[in-house]
LODREN-669185 format. One record per residue (C-alpha): residue in three letters; x, y, z. Coordinates in steps of 0.1 Angstrom, whole numbers, plus 5000, padded with zeros to 4 digits. Example, Ala and Ser with C-alpha at 12.3 -4.5 7.8 and 13.67 -1.06 7.14 Angstrom:
2
  resn     x     y     z
   ala  5123  4955  5078
   ser  5137  4989  5071
//
This chain:
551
  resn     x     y     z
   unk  7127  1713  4181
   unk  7093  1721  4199
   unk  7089  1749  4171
   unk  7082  1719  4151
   unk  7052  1710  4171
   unk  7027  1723  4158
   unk  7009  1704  4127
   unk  7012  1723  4094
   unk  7005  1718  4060
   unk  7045  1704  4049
   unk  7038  1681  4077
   unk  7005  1667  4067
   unk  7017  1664  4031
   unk  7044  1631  4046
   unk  7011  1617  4058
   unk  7003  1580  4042
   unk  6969  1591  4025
   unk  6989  1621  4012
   unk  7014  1605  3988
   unk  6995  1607  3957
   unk  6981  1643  3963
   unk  7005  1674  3946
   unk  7009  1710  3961
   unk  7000  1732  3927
   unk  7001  1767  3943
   unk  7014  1784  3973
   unk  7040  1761  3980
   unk  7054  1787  4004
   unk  7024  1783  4029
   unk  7041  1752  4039
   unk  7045  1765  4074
   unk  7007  1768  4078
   unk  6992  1753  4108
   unk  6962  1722  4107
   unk  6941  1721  4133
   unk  6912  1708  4122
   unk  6898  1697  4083
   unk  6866  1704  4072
   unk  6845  1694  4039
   unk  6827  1726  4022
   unk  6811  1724  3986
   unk  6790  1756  3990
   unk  6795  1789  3975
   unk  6791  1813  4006
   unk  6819  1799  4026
   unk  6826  1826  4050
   unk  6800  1817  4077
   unk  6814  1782  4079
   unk  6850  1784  4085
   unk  6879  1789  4109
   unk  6915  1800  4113
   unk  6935  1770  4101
   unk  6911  1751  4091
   unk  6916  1725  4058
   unk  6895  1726  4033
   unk  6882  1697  4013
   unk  6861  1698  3985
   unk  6854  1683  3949
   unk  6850  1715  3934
   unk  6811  1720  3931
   unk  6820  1759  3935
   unk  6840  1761  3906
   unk  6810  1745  3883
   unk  6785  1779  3884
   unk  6816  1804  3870
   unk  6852  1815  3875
   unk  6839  1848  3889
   unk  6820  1825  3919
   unk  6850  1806  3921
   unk  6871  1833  3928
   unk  6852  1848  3958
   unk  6852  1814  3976
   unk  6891  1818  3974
   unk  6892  1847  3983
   unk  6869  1842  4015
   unk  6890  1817  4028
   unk  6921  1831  4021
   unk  6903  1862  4044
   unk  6896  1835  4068
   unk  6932  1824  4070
   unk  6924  1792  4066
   unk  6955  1768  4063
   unk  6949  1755  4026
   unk  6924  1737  4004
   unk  6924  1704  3990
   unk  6907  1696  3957
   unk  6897  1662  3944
   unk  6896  1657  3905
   unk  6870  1636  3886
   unk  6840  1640  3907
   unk  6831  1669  3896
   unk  6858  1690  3880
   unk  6888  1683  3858
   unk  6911  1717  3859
   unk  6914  1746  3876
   unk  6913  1782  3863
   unk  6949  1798  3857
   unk  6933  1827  3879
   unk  6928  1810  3911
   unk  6966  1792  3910
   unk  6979  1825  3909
   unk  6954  1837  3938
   unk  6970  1809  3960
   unk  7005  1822  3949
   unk  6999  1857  3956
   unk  6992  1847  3991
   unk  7010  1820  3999
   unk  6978  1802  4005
   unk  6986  1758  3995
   unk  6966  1744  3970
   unk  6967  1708  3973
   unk  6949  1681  3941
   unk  6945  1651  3942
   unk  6941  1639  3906
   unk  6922  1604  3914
   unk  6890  1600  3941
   unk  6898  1599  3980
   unk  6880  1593  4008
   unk  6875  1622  4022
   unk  6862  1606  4058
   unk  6899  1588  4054
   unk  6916  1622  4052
   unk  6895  1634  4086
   unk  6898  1608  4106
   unk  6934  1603  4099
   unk  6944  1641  4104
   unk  6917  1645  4133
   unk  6930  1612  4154
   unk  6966  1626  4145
   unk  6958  1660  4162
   unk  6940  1648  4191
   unk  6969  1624  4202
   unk  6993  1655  4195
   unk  6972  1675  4213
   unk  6969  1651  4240
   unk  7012  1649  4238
   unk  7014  1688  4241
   unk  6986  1688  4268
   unk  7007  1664  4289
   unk  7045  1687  4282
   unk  7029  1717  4296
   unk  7013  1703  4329
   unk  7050  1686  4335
   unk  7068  1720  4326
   unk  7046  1736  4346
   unk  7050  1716  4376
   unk  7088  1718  4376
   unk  7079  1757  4368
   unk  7064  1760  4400
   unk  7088  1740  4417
   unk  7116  1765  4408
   unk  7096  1789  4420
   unk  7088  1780  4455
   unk  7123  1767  4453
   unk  7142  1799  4451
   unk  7145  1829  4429
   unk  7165  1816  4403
   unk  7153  1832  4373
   unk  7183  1816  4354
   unk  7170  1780  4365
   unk  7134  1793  4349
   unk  7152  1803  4316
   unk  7172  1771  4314
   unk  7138  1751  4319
   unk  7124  1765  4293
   unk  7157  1762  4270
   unk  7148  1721  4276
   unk  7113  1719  4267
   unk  7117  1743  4237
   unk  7146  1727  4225
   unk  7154  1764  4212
   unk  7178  1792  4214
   unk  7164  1817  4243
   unk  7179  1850  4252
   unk  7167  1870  4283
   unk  7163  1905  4277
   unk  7166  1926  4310
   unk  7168  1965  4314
   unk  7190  1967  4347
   unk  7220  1940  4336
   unk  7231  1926  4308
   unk  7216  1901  4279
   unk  7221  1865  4285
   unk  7217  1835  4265
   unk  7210  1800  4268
   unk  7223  1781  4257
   unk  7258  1806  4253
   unk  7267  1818  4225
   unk  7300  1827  4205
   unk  7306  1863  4215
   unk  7310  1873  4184
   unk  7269  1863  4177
   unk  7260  1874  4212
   unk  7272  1911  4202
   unk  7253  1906  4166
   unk  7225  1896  4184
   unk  7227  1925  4214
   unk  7230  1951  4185
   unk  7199  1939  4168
   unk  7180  1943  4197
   unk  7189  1975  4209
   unk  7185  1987  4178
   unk  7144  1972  4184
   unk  7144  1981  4219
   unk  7159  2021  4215
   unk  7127  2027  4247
   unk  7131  1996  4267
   unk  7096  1992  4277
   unk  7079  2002  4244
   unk  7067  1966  4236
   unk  7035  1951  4261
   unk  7026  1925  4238
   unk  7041  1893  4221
   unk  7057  1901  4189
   unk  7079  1882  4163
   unk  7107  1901  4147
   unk  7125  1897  4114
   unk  7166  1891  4118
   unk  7174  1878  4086
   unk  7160  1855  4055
   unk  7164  1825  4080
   unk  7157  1840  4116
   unk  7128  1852  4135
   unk  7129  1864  4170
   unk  7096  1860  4193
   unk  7094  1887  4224
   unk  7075  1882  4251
   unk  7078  1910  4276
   unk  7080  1907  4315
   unk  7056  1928  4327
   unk  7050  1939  4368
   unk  7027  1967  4380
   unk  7021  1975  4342
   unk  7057  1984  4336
   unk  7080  1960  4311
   unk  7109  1947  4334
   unk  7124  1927  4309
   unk  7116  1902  4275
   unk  7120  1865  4269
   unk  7130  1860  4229
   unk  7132  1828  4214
   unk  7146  1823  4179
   unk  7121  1810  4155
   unk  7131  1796  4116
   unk  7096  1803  4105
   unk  7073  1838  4116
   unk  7047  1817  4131
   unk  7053  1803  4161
   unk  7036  1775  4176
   unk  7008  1775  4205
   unk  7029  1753  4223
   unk  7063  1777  4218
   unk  7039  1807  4226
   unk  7025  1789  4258
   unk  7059  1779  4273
   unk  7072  1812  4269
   unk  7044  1828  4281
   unk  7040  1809  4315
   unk  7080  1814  4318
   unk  7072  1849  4315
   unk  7046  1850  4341
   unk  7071  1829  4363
   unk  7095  1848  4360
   unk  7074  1884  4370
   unk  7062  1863  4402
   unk  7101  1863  4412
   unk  7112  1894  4403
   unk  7078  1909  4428
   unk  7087  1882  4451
   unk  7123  1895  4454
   unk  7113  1932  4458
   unk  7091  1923  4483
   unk  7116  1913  4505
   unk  7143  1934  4496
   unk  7114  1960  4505
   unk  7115  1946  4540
   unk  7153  1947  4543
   unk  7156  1980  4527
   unk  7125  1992  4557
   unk  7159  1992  4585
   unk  7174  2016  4567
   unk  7149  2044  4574
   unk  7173  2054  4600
   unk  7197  2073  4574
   unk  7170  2092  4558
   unk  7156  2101  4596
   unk  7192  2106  4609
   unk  7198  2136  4576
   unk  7166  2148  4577
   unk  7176  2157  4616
   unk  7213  2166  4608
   unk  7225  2139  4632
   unk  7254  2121  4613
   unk  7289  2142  4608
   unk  7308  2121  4588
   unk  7302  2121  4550
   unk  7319  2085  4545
   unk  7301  2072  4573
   unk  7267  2081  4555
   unk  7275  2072  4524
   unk  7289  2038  4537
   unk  7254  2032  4560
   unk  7235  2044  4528
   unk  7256  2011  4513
   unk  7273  2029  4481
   unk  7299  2002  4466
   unk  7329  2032  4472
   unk  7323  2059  4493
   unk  7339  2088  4482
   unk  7331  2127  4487
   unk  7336  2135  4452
   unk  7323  2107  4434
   unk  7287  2109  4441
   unk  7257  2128  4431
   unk  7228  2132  4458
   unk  7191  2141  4452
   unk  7159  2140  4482
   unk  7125  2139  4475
   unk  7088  2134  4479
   unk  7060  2116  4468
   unk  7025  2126  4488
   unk  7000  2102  4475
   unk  6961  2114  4481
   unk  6950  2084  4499
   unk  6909  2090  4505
   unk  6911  2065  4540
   unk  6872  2065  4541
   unk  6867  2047  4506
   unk  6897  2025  4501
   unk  6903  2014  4540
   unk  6933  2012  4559
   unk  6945  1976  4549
   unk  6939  1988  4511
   unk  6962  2020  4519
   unk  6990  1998  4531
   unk  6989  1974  4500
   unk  6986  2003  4477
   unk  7016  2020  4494
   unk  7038  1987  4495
   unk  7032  1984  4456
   unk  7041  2019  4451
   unk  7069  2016  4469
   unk  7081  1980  4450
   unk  7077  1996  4416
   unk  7098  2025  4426
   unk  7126  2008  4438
   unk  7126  1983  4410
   unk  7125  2013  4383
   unk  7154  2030  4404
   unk  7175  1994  4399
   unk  7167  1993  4364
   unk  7180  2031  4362
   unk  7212  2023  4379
   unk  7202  2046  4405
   unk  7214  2038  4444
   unk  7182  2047  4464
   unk  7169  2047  4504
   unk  7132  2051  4508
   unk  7111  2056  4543
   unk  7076  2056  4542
   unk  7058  2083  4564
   unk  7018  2079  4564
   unk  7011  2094  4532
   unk  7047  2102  4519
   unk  7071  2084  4502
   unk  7109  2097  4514
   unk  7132  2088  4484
   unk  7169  2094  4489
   unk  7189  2089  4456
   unk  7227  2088  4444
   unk  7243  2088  4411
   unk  7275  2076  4406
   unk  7295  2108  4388
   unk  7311  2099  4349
   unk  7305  2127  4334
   unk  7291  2163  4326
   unk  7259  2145  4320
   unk  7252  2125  4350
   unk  7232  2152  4370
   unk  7209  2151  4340
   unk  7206  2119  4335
   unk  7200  2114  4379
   unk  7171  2139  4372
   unk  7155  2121  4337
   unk  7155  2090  4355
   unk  7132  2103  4387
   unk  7114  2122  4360
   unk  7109  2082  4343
   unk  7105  2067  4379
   unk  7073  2097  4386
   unk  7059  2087  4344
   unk  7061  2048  4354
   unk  7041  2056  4392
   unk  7013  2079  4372
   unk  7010  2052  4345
   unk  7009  2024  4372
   unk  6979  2042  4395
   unk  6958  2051  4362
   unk  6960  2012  4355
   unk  6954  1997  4386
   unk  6947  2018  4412
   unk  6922  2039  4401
   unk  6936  2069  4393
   unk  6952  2076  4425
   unk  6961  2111  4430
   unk  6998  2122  4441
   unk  7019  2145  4439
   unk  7060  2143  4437
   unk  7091  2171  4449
   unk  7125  2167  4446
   unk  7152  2191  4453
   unk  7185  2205  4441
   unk  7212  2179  4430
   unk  7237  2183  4456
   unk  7273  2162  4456
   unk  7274  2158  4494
   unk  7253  2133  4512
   unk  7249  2153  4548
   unk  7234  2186  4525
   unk  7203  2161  4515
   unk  7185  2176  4544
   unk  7182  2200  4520
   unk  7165  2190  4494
   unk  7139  2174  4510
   unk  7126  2213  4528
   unk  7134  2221  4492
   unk  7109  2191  4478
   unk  7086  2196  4505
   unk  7077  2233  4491
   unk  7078  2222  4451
   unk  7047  2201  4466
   unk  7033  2231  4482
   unk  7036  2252  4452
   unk  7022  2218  4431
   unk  6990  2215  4457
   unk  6985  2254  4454
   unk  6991  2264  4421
   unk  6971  2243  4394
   unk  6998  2257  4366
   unk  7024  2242  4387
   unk  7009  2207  4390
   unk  7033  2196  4365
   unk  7065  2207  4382
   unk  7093  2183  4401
   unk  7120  2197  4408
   unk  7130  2229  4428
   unk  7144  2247  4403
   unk  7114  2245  4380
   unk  7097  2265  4404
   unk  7110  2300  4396
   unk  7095  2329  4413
   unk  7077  2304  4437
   unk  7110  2298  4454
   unk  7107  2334  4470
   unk  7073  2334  4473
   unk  7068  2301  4492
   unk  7098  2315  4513
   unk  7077  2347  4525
   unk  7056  2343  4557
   unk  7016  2336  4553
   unk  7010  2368  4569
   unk  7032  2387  4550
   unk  7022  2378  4517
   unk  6989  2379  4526
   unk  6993  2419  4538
   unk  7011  2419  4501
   unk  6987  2407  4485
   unk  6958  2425  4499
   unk  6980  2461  4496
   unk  6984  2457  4460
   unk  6952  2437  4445
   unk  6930  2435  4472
   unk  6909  2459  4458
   unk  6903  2439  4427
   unk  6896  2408  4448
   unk  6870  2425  4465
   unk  6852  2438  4438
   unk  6854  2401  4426
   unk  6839  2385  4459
   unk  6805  2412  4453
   unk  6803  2414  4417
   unk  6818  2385  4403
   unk  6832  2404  4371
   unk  6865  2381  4371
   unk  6887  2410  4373
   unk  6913  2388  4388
   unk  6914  2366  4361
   unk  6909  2393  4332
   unk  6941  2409  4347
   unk  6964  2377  4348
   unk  6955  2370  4312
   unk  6960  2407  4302
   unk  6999  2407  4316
   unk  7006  2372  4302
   unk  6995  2384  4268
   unk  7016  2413  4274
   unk  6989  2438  4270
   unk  6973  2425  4235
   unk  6937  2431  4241
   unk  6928  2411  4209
   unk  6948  2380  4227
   unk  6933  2384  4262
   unk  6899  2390  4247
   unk  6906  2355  4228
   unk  6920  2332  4261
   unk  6889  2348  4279
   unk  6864  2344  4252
   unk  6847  2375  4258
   unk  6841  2400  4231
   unk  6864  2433  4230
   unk  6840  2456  4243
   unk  6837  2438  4275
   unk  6875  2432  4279
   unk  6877  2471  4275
   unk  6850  2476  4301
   unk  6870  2457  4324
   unk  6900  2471  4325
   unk  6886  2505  4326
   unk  6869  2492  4356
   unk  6907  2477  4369
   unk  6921  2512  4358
   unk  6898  2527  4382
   unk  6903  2503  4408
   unk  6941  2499  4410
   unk  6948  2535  4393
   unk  6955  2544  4353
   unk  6994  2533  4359
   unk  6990  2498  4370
   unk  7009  2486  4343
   unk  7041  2508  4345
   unk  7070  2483  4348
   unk  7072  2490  4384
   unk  7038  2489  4392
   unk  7032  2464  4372
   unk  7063  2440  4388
   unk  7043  2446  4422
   unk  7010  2438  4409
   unk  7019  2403  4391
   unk  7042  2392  4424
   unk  7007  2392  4438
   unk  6989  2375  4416
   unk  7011  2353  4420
   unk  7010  2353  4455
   unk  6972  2349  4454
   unk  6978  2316  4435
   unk  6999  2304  4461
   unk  6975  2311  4491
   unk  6952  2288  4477
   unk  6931  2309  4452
   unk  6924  2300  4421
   unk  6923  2321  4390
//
């Protein structure tokens, strides 16, 4: 098994030269790994060693005190070195009870050798040893590798990849993926599969909460290693391959991770062209968006939904308006940027179960989405998965494309296709509102927008004769004196008219909260906040947001 490859300390002790040495302590640190030996008879040994380094000494440590002795274990213990090997009668006859228990408290081998050795016999026979391995292991990956990237140029068989790997590991491997479901090579008996599948959904309750290798616990006997396959930052799926021992090999870790690298070159690979194929169908989302199609089971059969069916569907449009600054990032950059975007939204819709169309307009992304209906839940579940899809696209451009900017709409759920049309004017004013309104920056979805549905409904003019009638005294007074009077009435409704609150959100003392609204009571007149008065005022202030002011 290529677990096995690696070199550790129950290896080394079959060695020739190692058949009159004894394990004394930590005889559960068999599993450490060699990879290189080193003599050390000082005191200080921390400067001077690595991880999984052996240790060979006579002892000269232990001669100053047990105290000394002590610390030197305990340094290389710290240093995770892979175990020590003492040689009796040069210069020490016993060992304190103290540091056998040391080793056995951390698993840490203690190896003696009760009569002289040659300690350049030990090197040279573990080094030449490891080199030739090392040399073997060397030679395995370049050949795995080639046939890797054969498979890859090949085709985009991702089983292939996970049955290559299978071979050279001489292992159990199970592919973890998020859209179907868990498969194992070689197969299992379905009653271990299912074991298996509940432990790790159990591990995996947030699918793409692991970014890093990691080596689970199953049982006494089993370990699991994950590797996650990661694209545009997001976890698309895991490689695990069942370990008997919690450390797994370099040469284990290497195969799985080029396998996982592999594997995220096909999955892009295949978005990228499905991305092309999936660009001809741009004609639907044009062809709602201009009300030109009249049959609902002709759109949903163009829009390629498995059964088309008027009452089986659920049907959400919407928006994403990335802030593209042409001038710095150049058109060819735009494009890429916009072809990734769109990649890692359709690949996050897949692994949601979601049936999608997207068109890309300049700067807007035109996504078109269906749910298949199951139960009471599935509008919610249609919505939490757009509201994942927008957390995957802000998490992607913070990584890797510098923070861009964008903003996303979506409107109502609707359960007819040809009403769509709908929900994209809808979508289009949530990102109105969102570009507007800075406390709106956070909202999505139509019906999050609450009074702003009426507002963004009135004409420009209108509201702006609204606005002026009702505060435009105040704003005004603002633009010549600059006393904030705007502002100090917006906090003063939302805190429903506690002056100690306002005073506090504003940090301004009391005295000059009360001198402003004296000066708003004078402005606007003593009853501006009357219910009805007051109803007027903060539908303008509102209003003002909206316009493009800010508060």
């Amino acid at each position: 098994m290529a677990e096995e490859i690696s070199f550790c300390i129950r290896d080394m002790m079959k060695r020739p030269i190692f058949q009159r040495a004894r394990l004394i302590a930590g005889e559960n640190g068999g599993y450490r790994e060699v990879r290189w030996v080193h003599i050390l008879e000082i005191i200080n040994a921390a400067p001077y060693v690595s991880k999984n380094d052996l240790i060979l000494t006579t002892g000269l440590w232990l001669k100053r005190s047990a105290a000394s002795g002590l610390e030197f274990m305990r340094q290389i213990i710290d240093h995770e070195t892979a175990g020590l090997c003492i040689e009796f009668g040069t210069t020490i006859d016993e060992i304190p009870e103290a540091i056998i228990r040391l080793c056995n408290d951390h698993d840490f081998p203690l190896i003696l050798f009760r009569q002289p050795v040659r300690f350049e016999a030990i090197t040279q026979d573990i080094h030449s040893f490891l080199i030739n391995r090392h040399f073997g292991v060397m030679k395995q990956l370049e050949e795995f590798s080639q046939k890797q990237q054969q498979l890859i140029l090949q085709s985009t068989d991702i089983p292939a990849m996970l049955e290559l790997l299978q071979h050279y590991a001489e292992g159990q491997i199970v592919y973890l993926s998020a859209i179907k479901s868990n498969r194992f090579y070689p197969e299992l008996p379905r009653a271990e599969a299912e074991r298996i599948n509940r432990f790790c959904h159990r591990k995996l309750k947030n699918f793409d909460q692991i970014e890093e290798v990691t080596v689970w616990r199953m049982d006494d006997a089993g370990f699991l290693l994950i590797q996650p396959v990661i694209c545009f930052g997001q976890v698309f799926s895991y490689i695990g391959f069942f370990l008997h021992r919690p450390h797994p090999s370099e040469y284990v870790k290497l195969l799985v991770d080029y396998t996982s690298k592999a594997i995220a070159t096909v999955l892009l690979r295949t978005q990228f062209l499905e991305e092309k194929i999936l660009r001809n169908q741009n004609l639907l989302i044009q062809d709602i968006l201009s009300r030109q199609i009249d049959s609902e089971e002709q759109a949903q059969m163009r829009m390629g939904l498995p059964s088309p069916d008027e009452n089986r569907y659920l049907f959400i449009g919407g928006m994403i308006e990335l802030a593209h600054n042409v001038l710095e990032v150049g058109p060819e950059r735009m494009e890429t940027m916009n072809q990734d975007i769109s990649v890692l939204i359709r690949t996050q819709l897949s692994r949601f179960q979601v049936h999608h169309l997207m068109m890309m307009k300049n700067n807007q992304i035109y996504l078109l989405c269906a749910k298949e209906v199951s139960d009471a839940e599935s509008e919610r579940r249609l919505r939490g998965s757009i509201v994942q899809v927008i957390s995957a696209i802000r998490k992607f451009t913070e990584r890797a494309l510098n923070g861009l900017h964008f903003h996303a709409g979506f409107g109502r759920v609707r359960p007819r296709l040809l009403e769509t049309w709908k929900s994209f004017k809808e979508a289009y004013q949530v990102i109105e509102i969102a570009q507007s309104v800075p406390s709106m920056q956070g909202c999505c979805f139509y019906d999050q927008a609450g009074i702003f549905q009426l507002l963004q409904a009135v004409p420009k003019p209108l509201l702006q004769s609204f606005v002026d009638d009702q505060i435009g005294t105040l704003i005004e007074h603002d633009r010549t004196h600059h006393l904030n009077l705007i502002r100090t009435l917006a906090e003063y409704f939302r805190c429903m008219g506690s002056k100690g609150e306002t005073a506090g959100k504003l940090y301004i003392h009391r005295q000059t909260l009360y001198n402003r609204l004296e000066k708003i009571s004078q402005l606007l007149g003593k009853d501006f906040f009357e219910p009805e008065r007051r109803y007027c005022i903060e539908m303008a202030l509102l209003g003002f947001e909206l316009l493009g002011n800010r508060i």
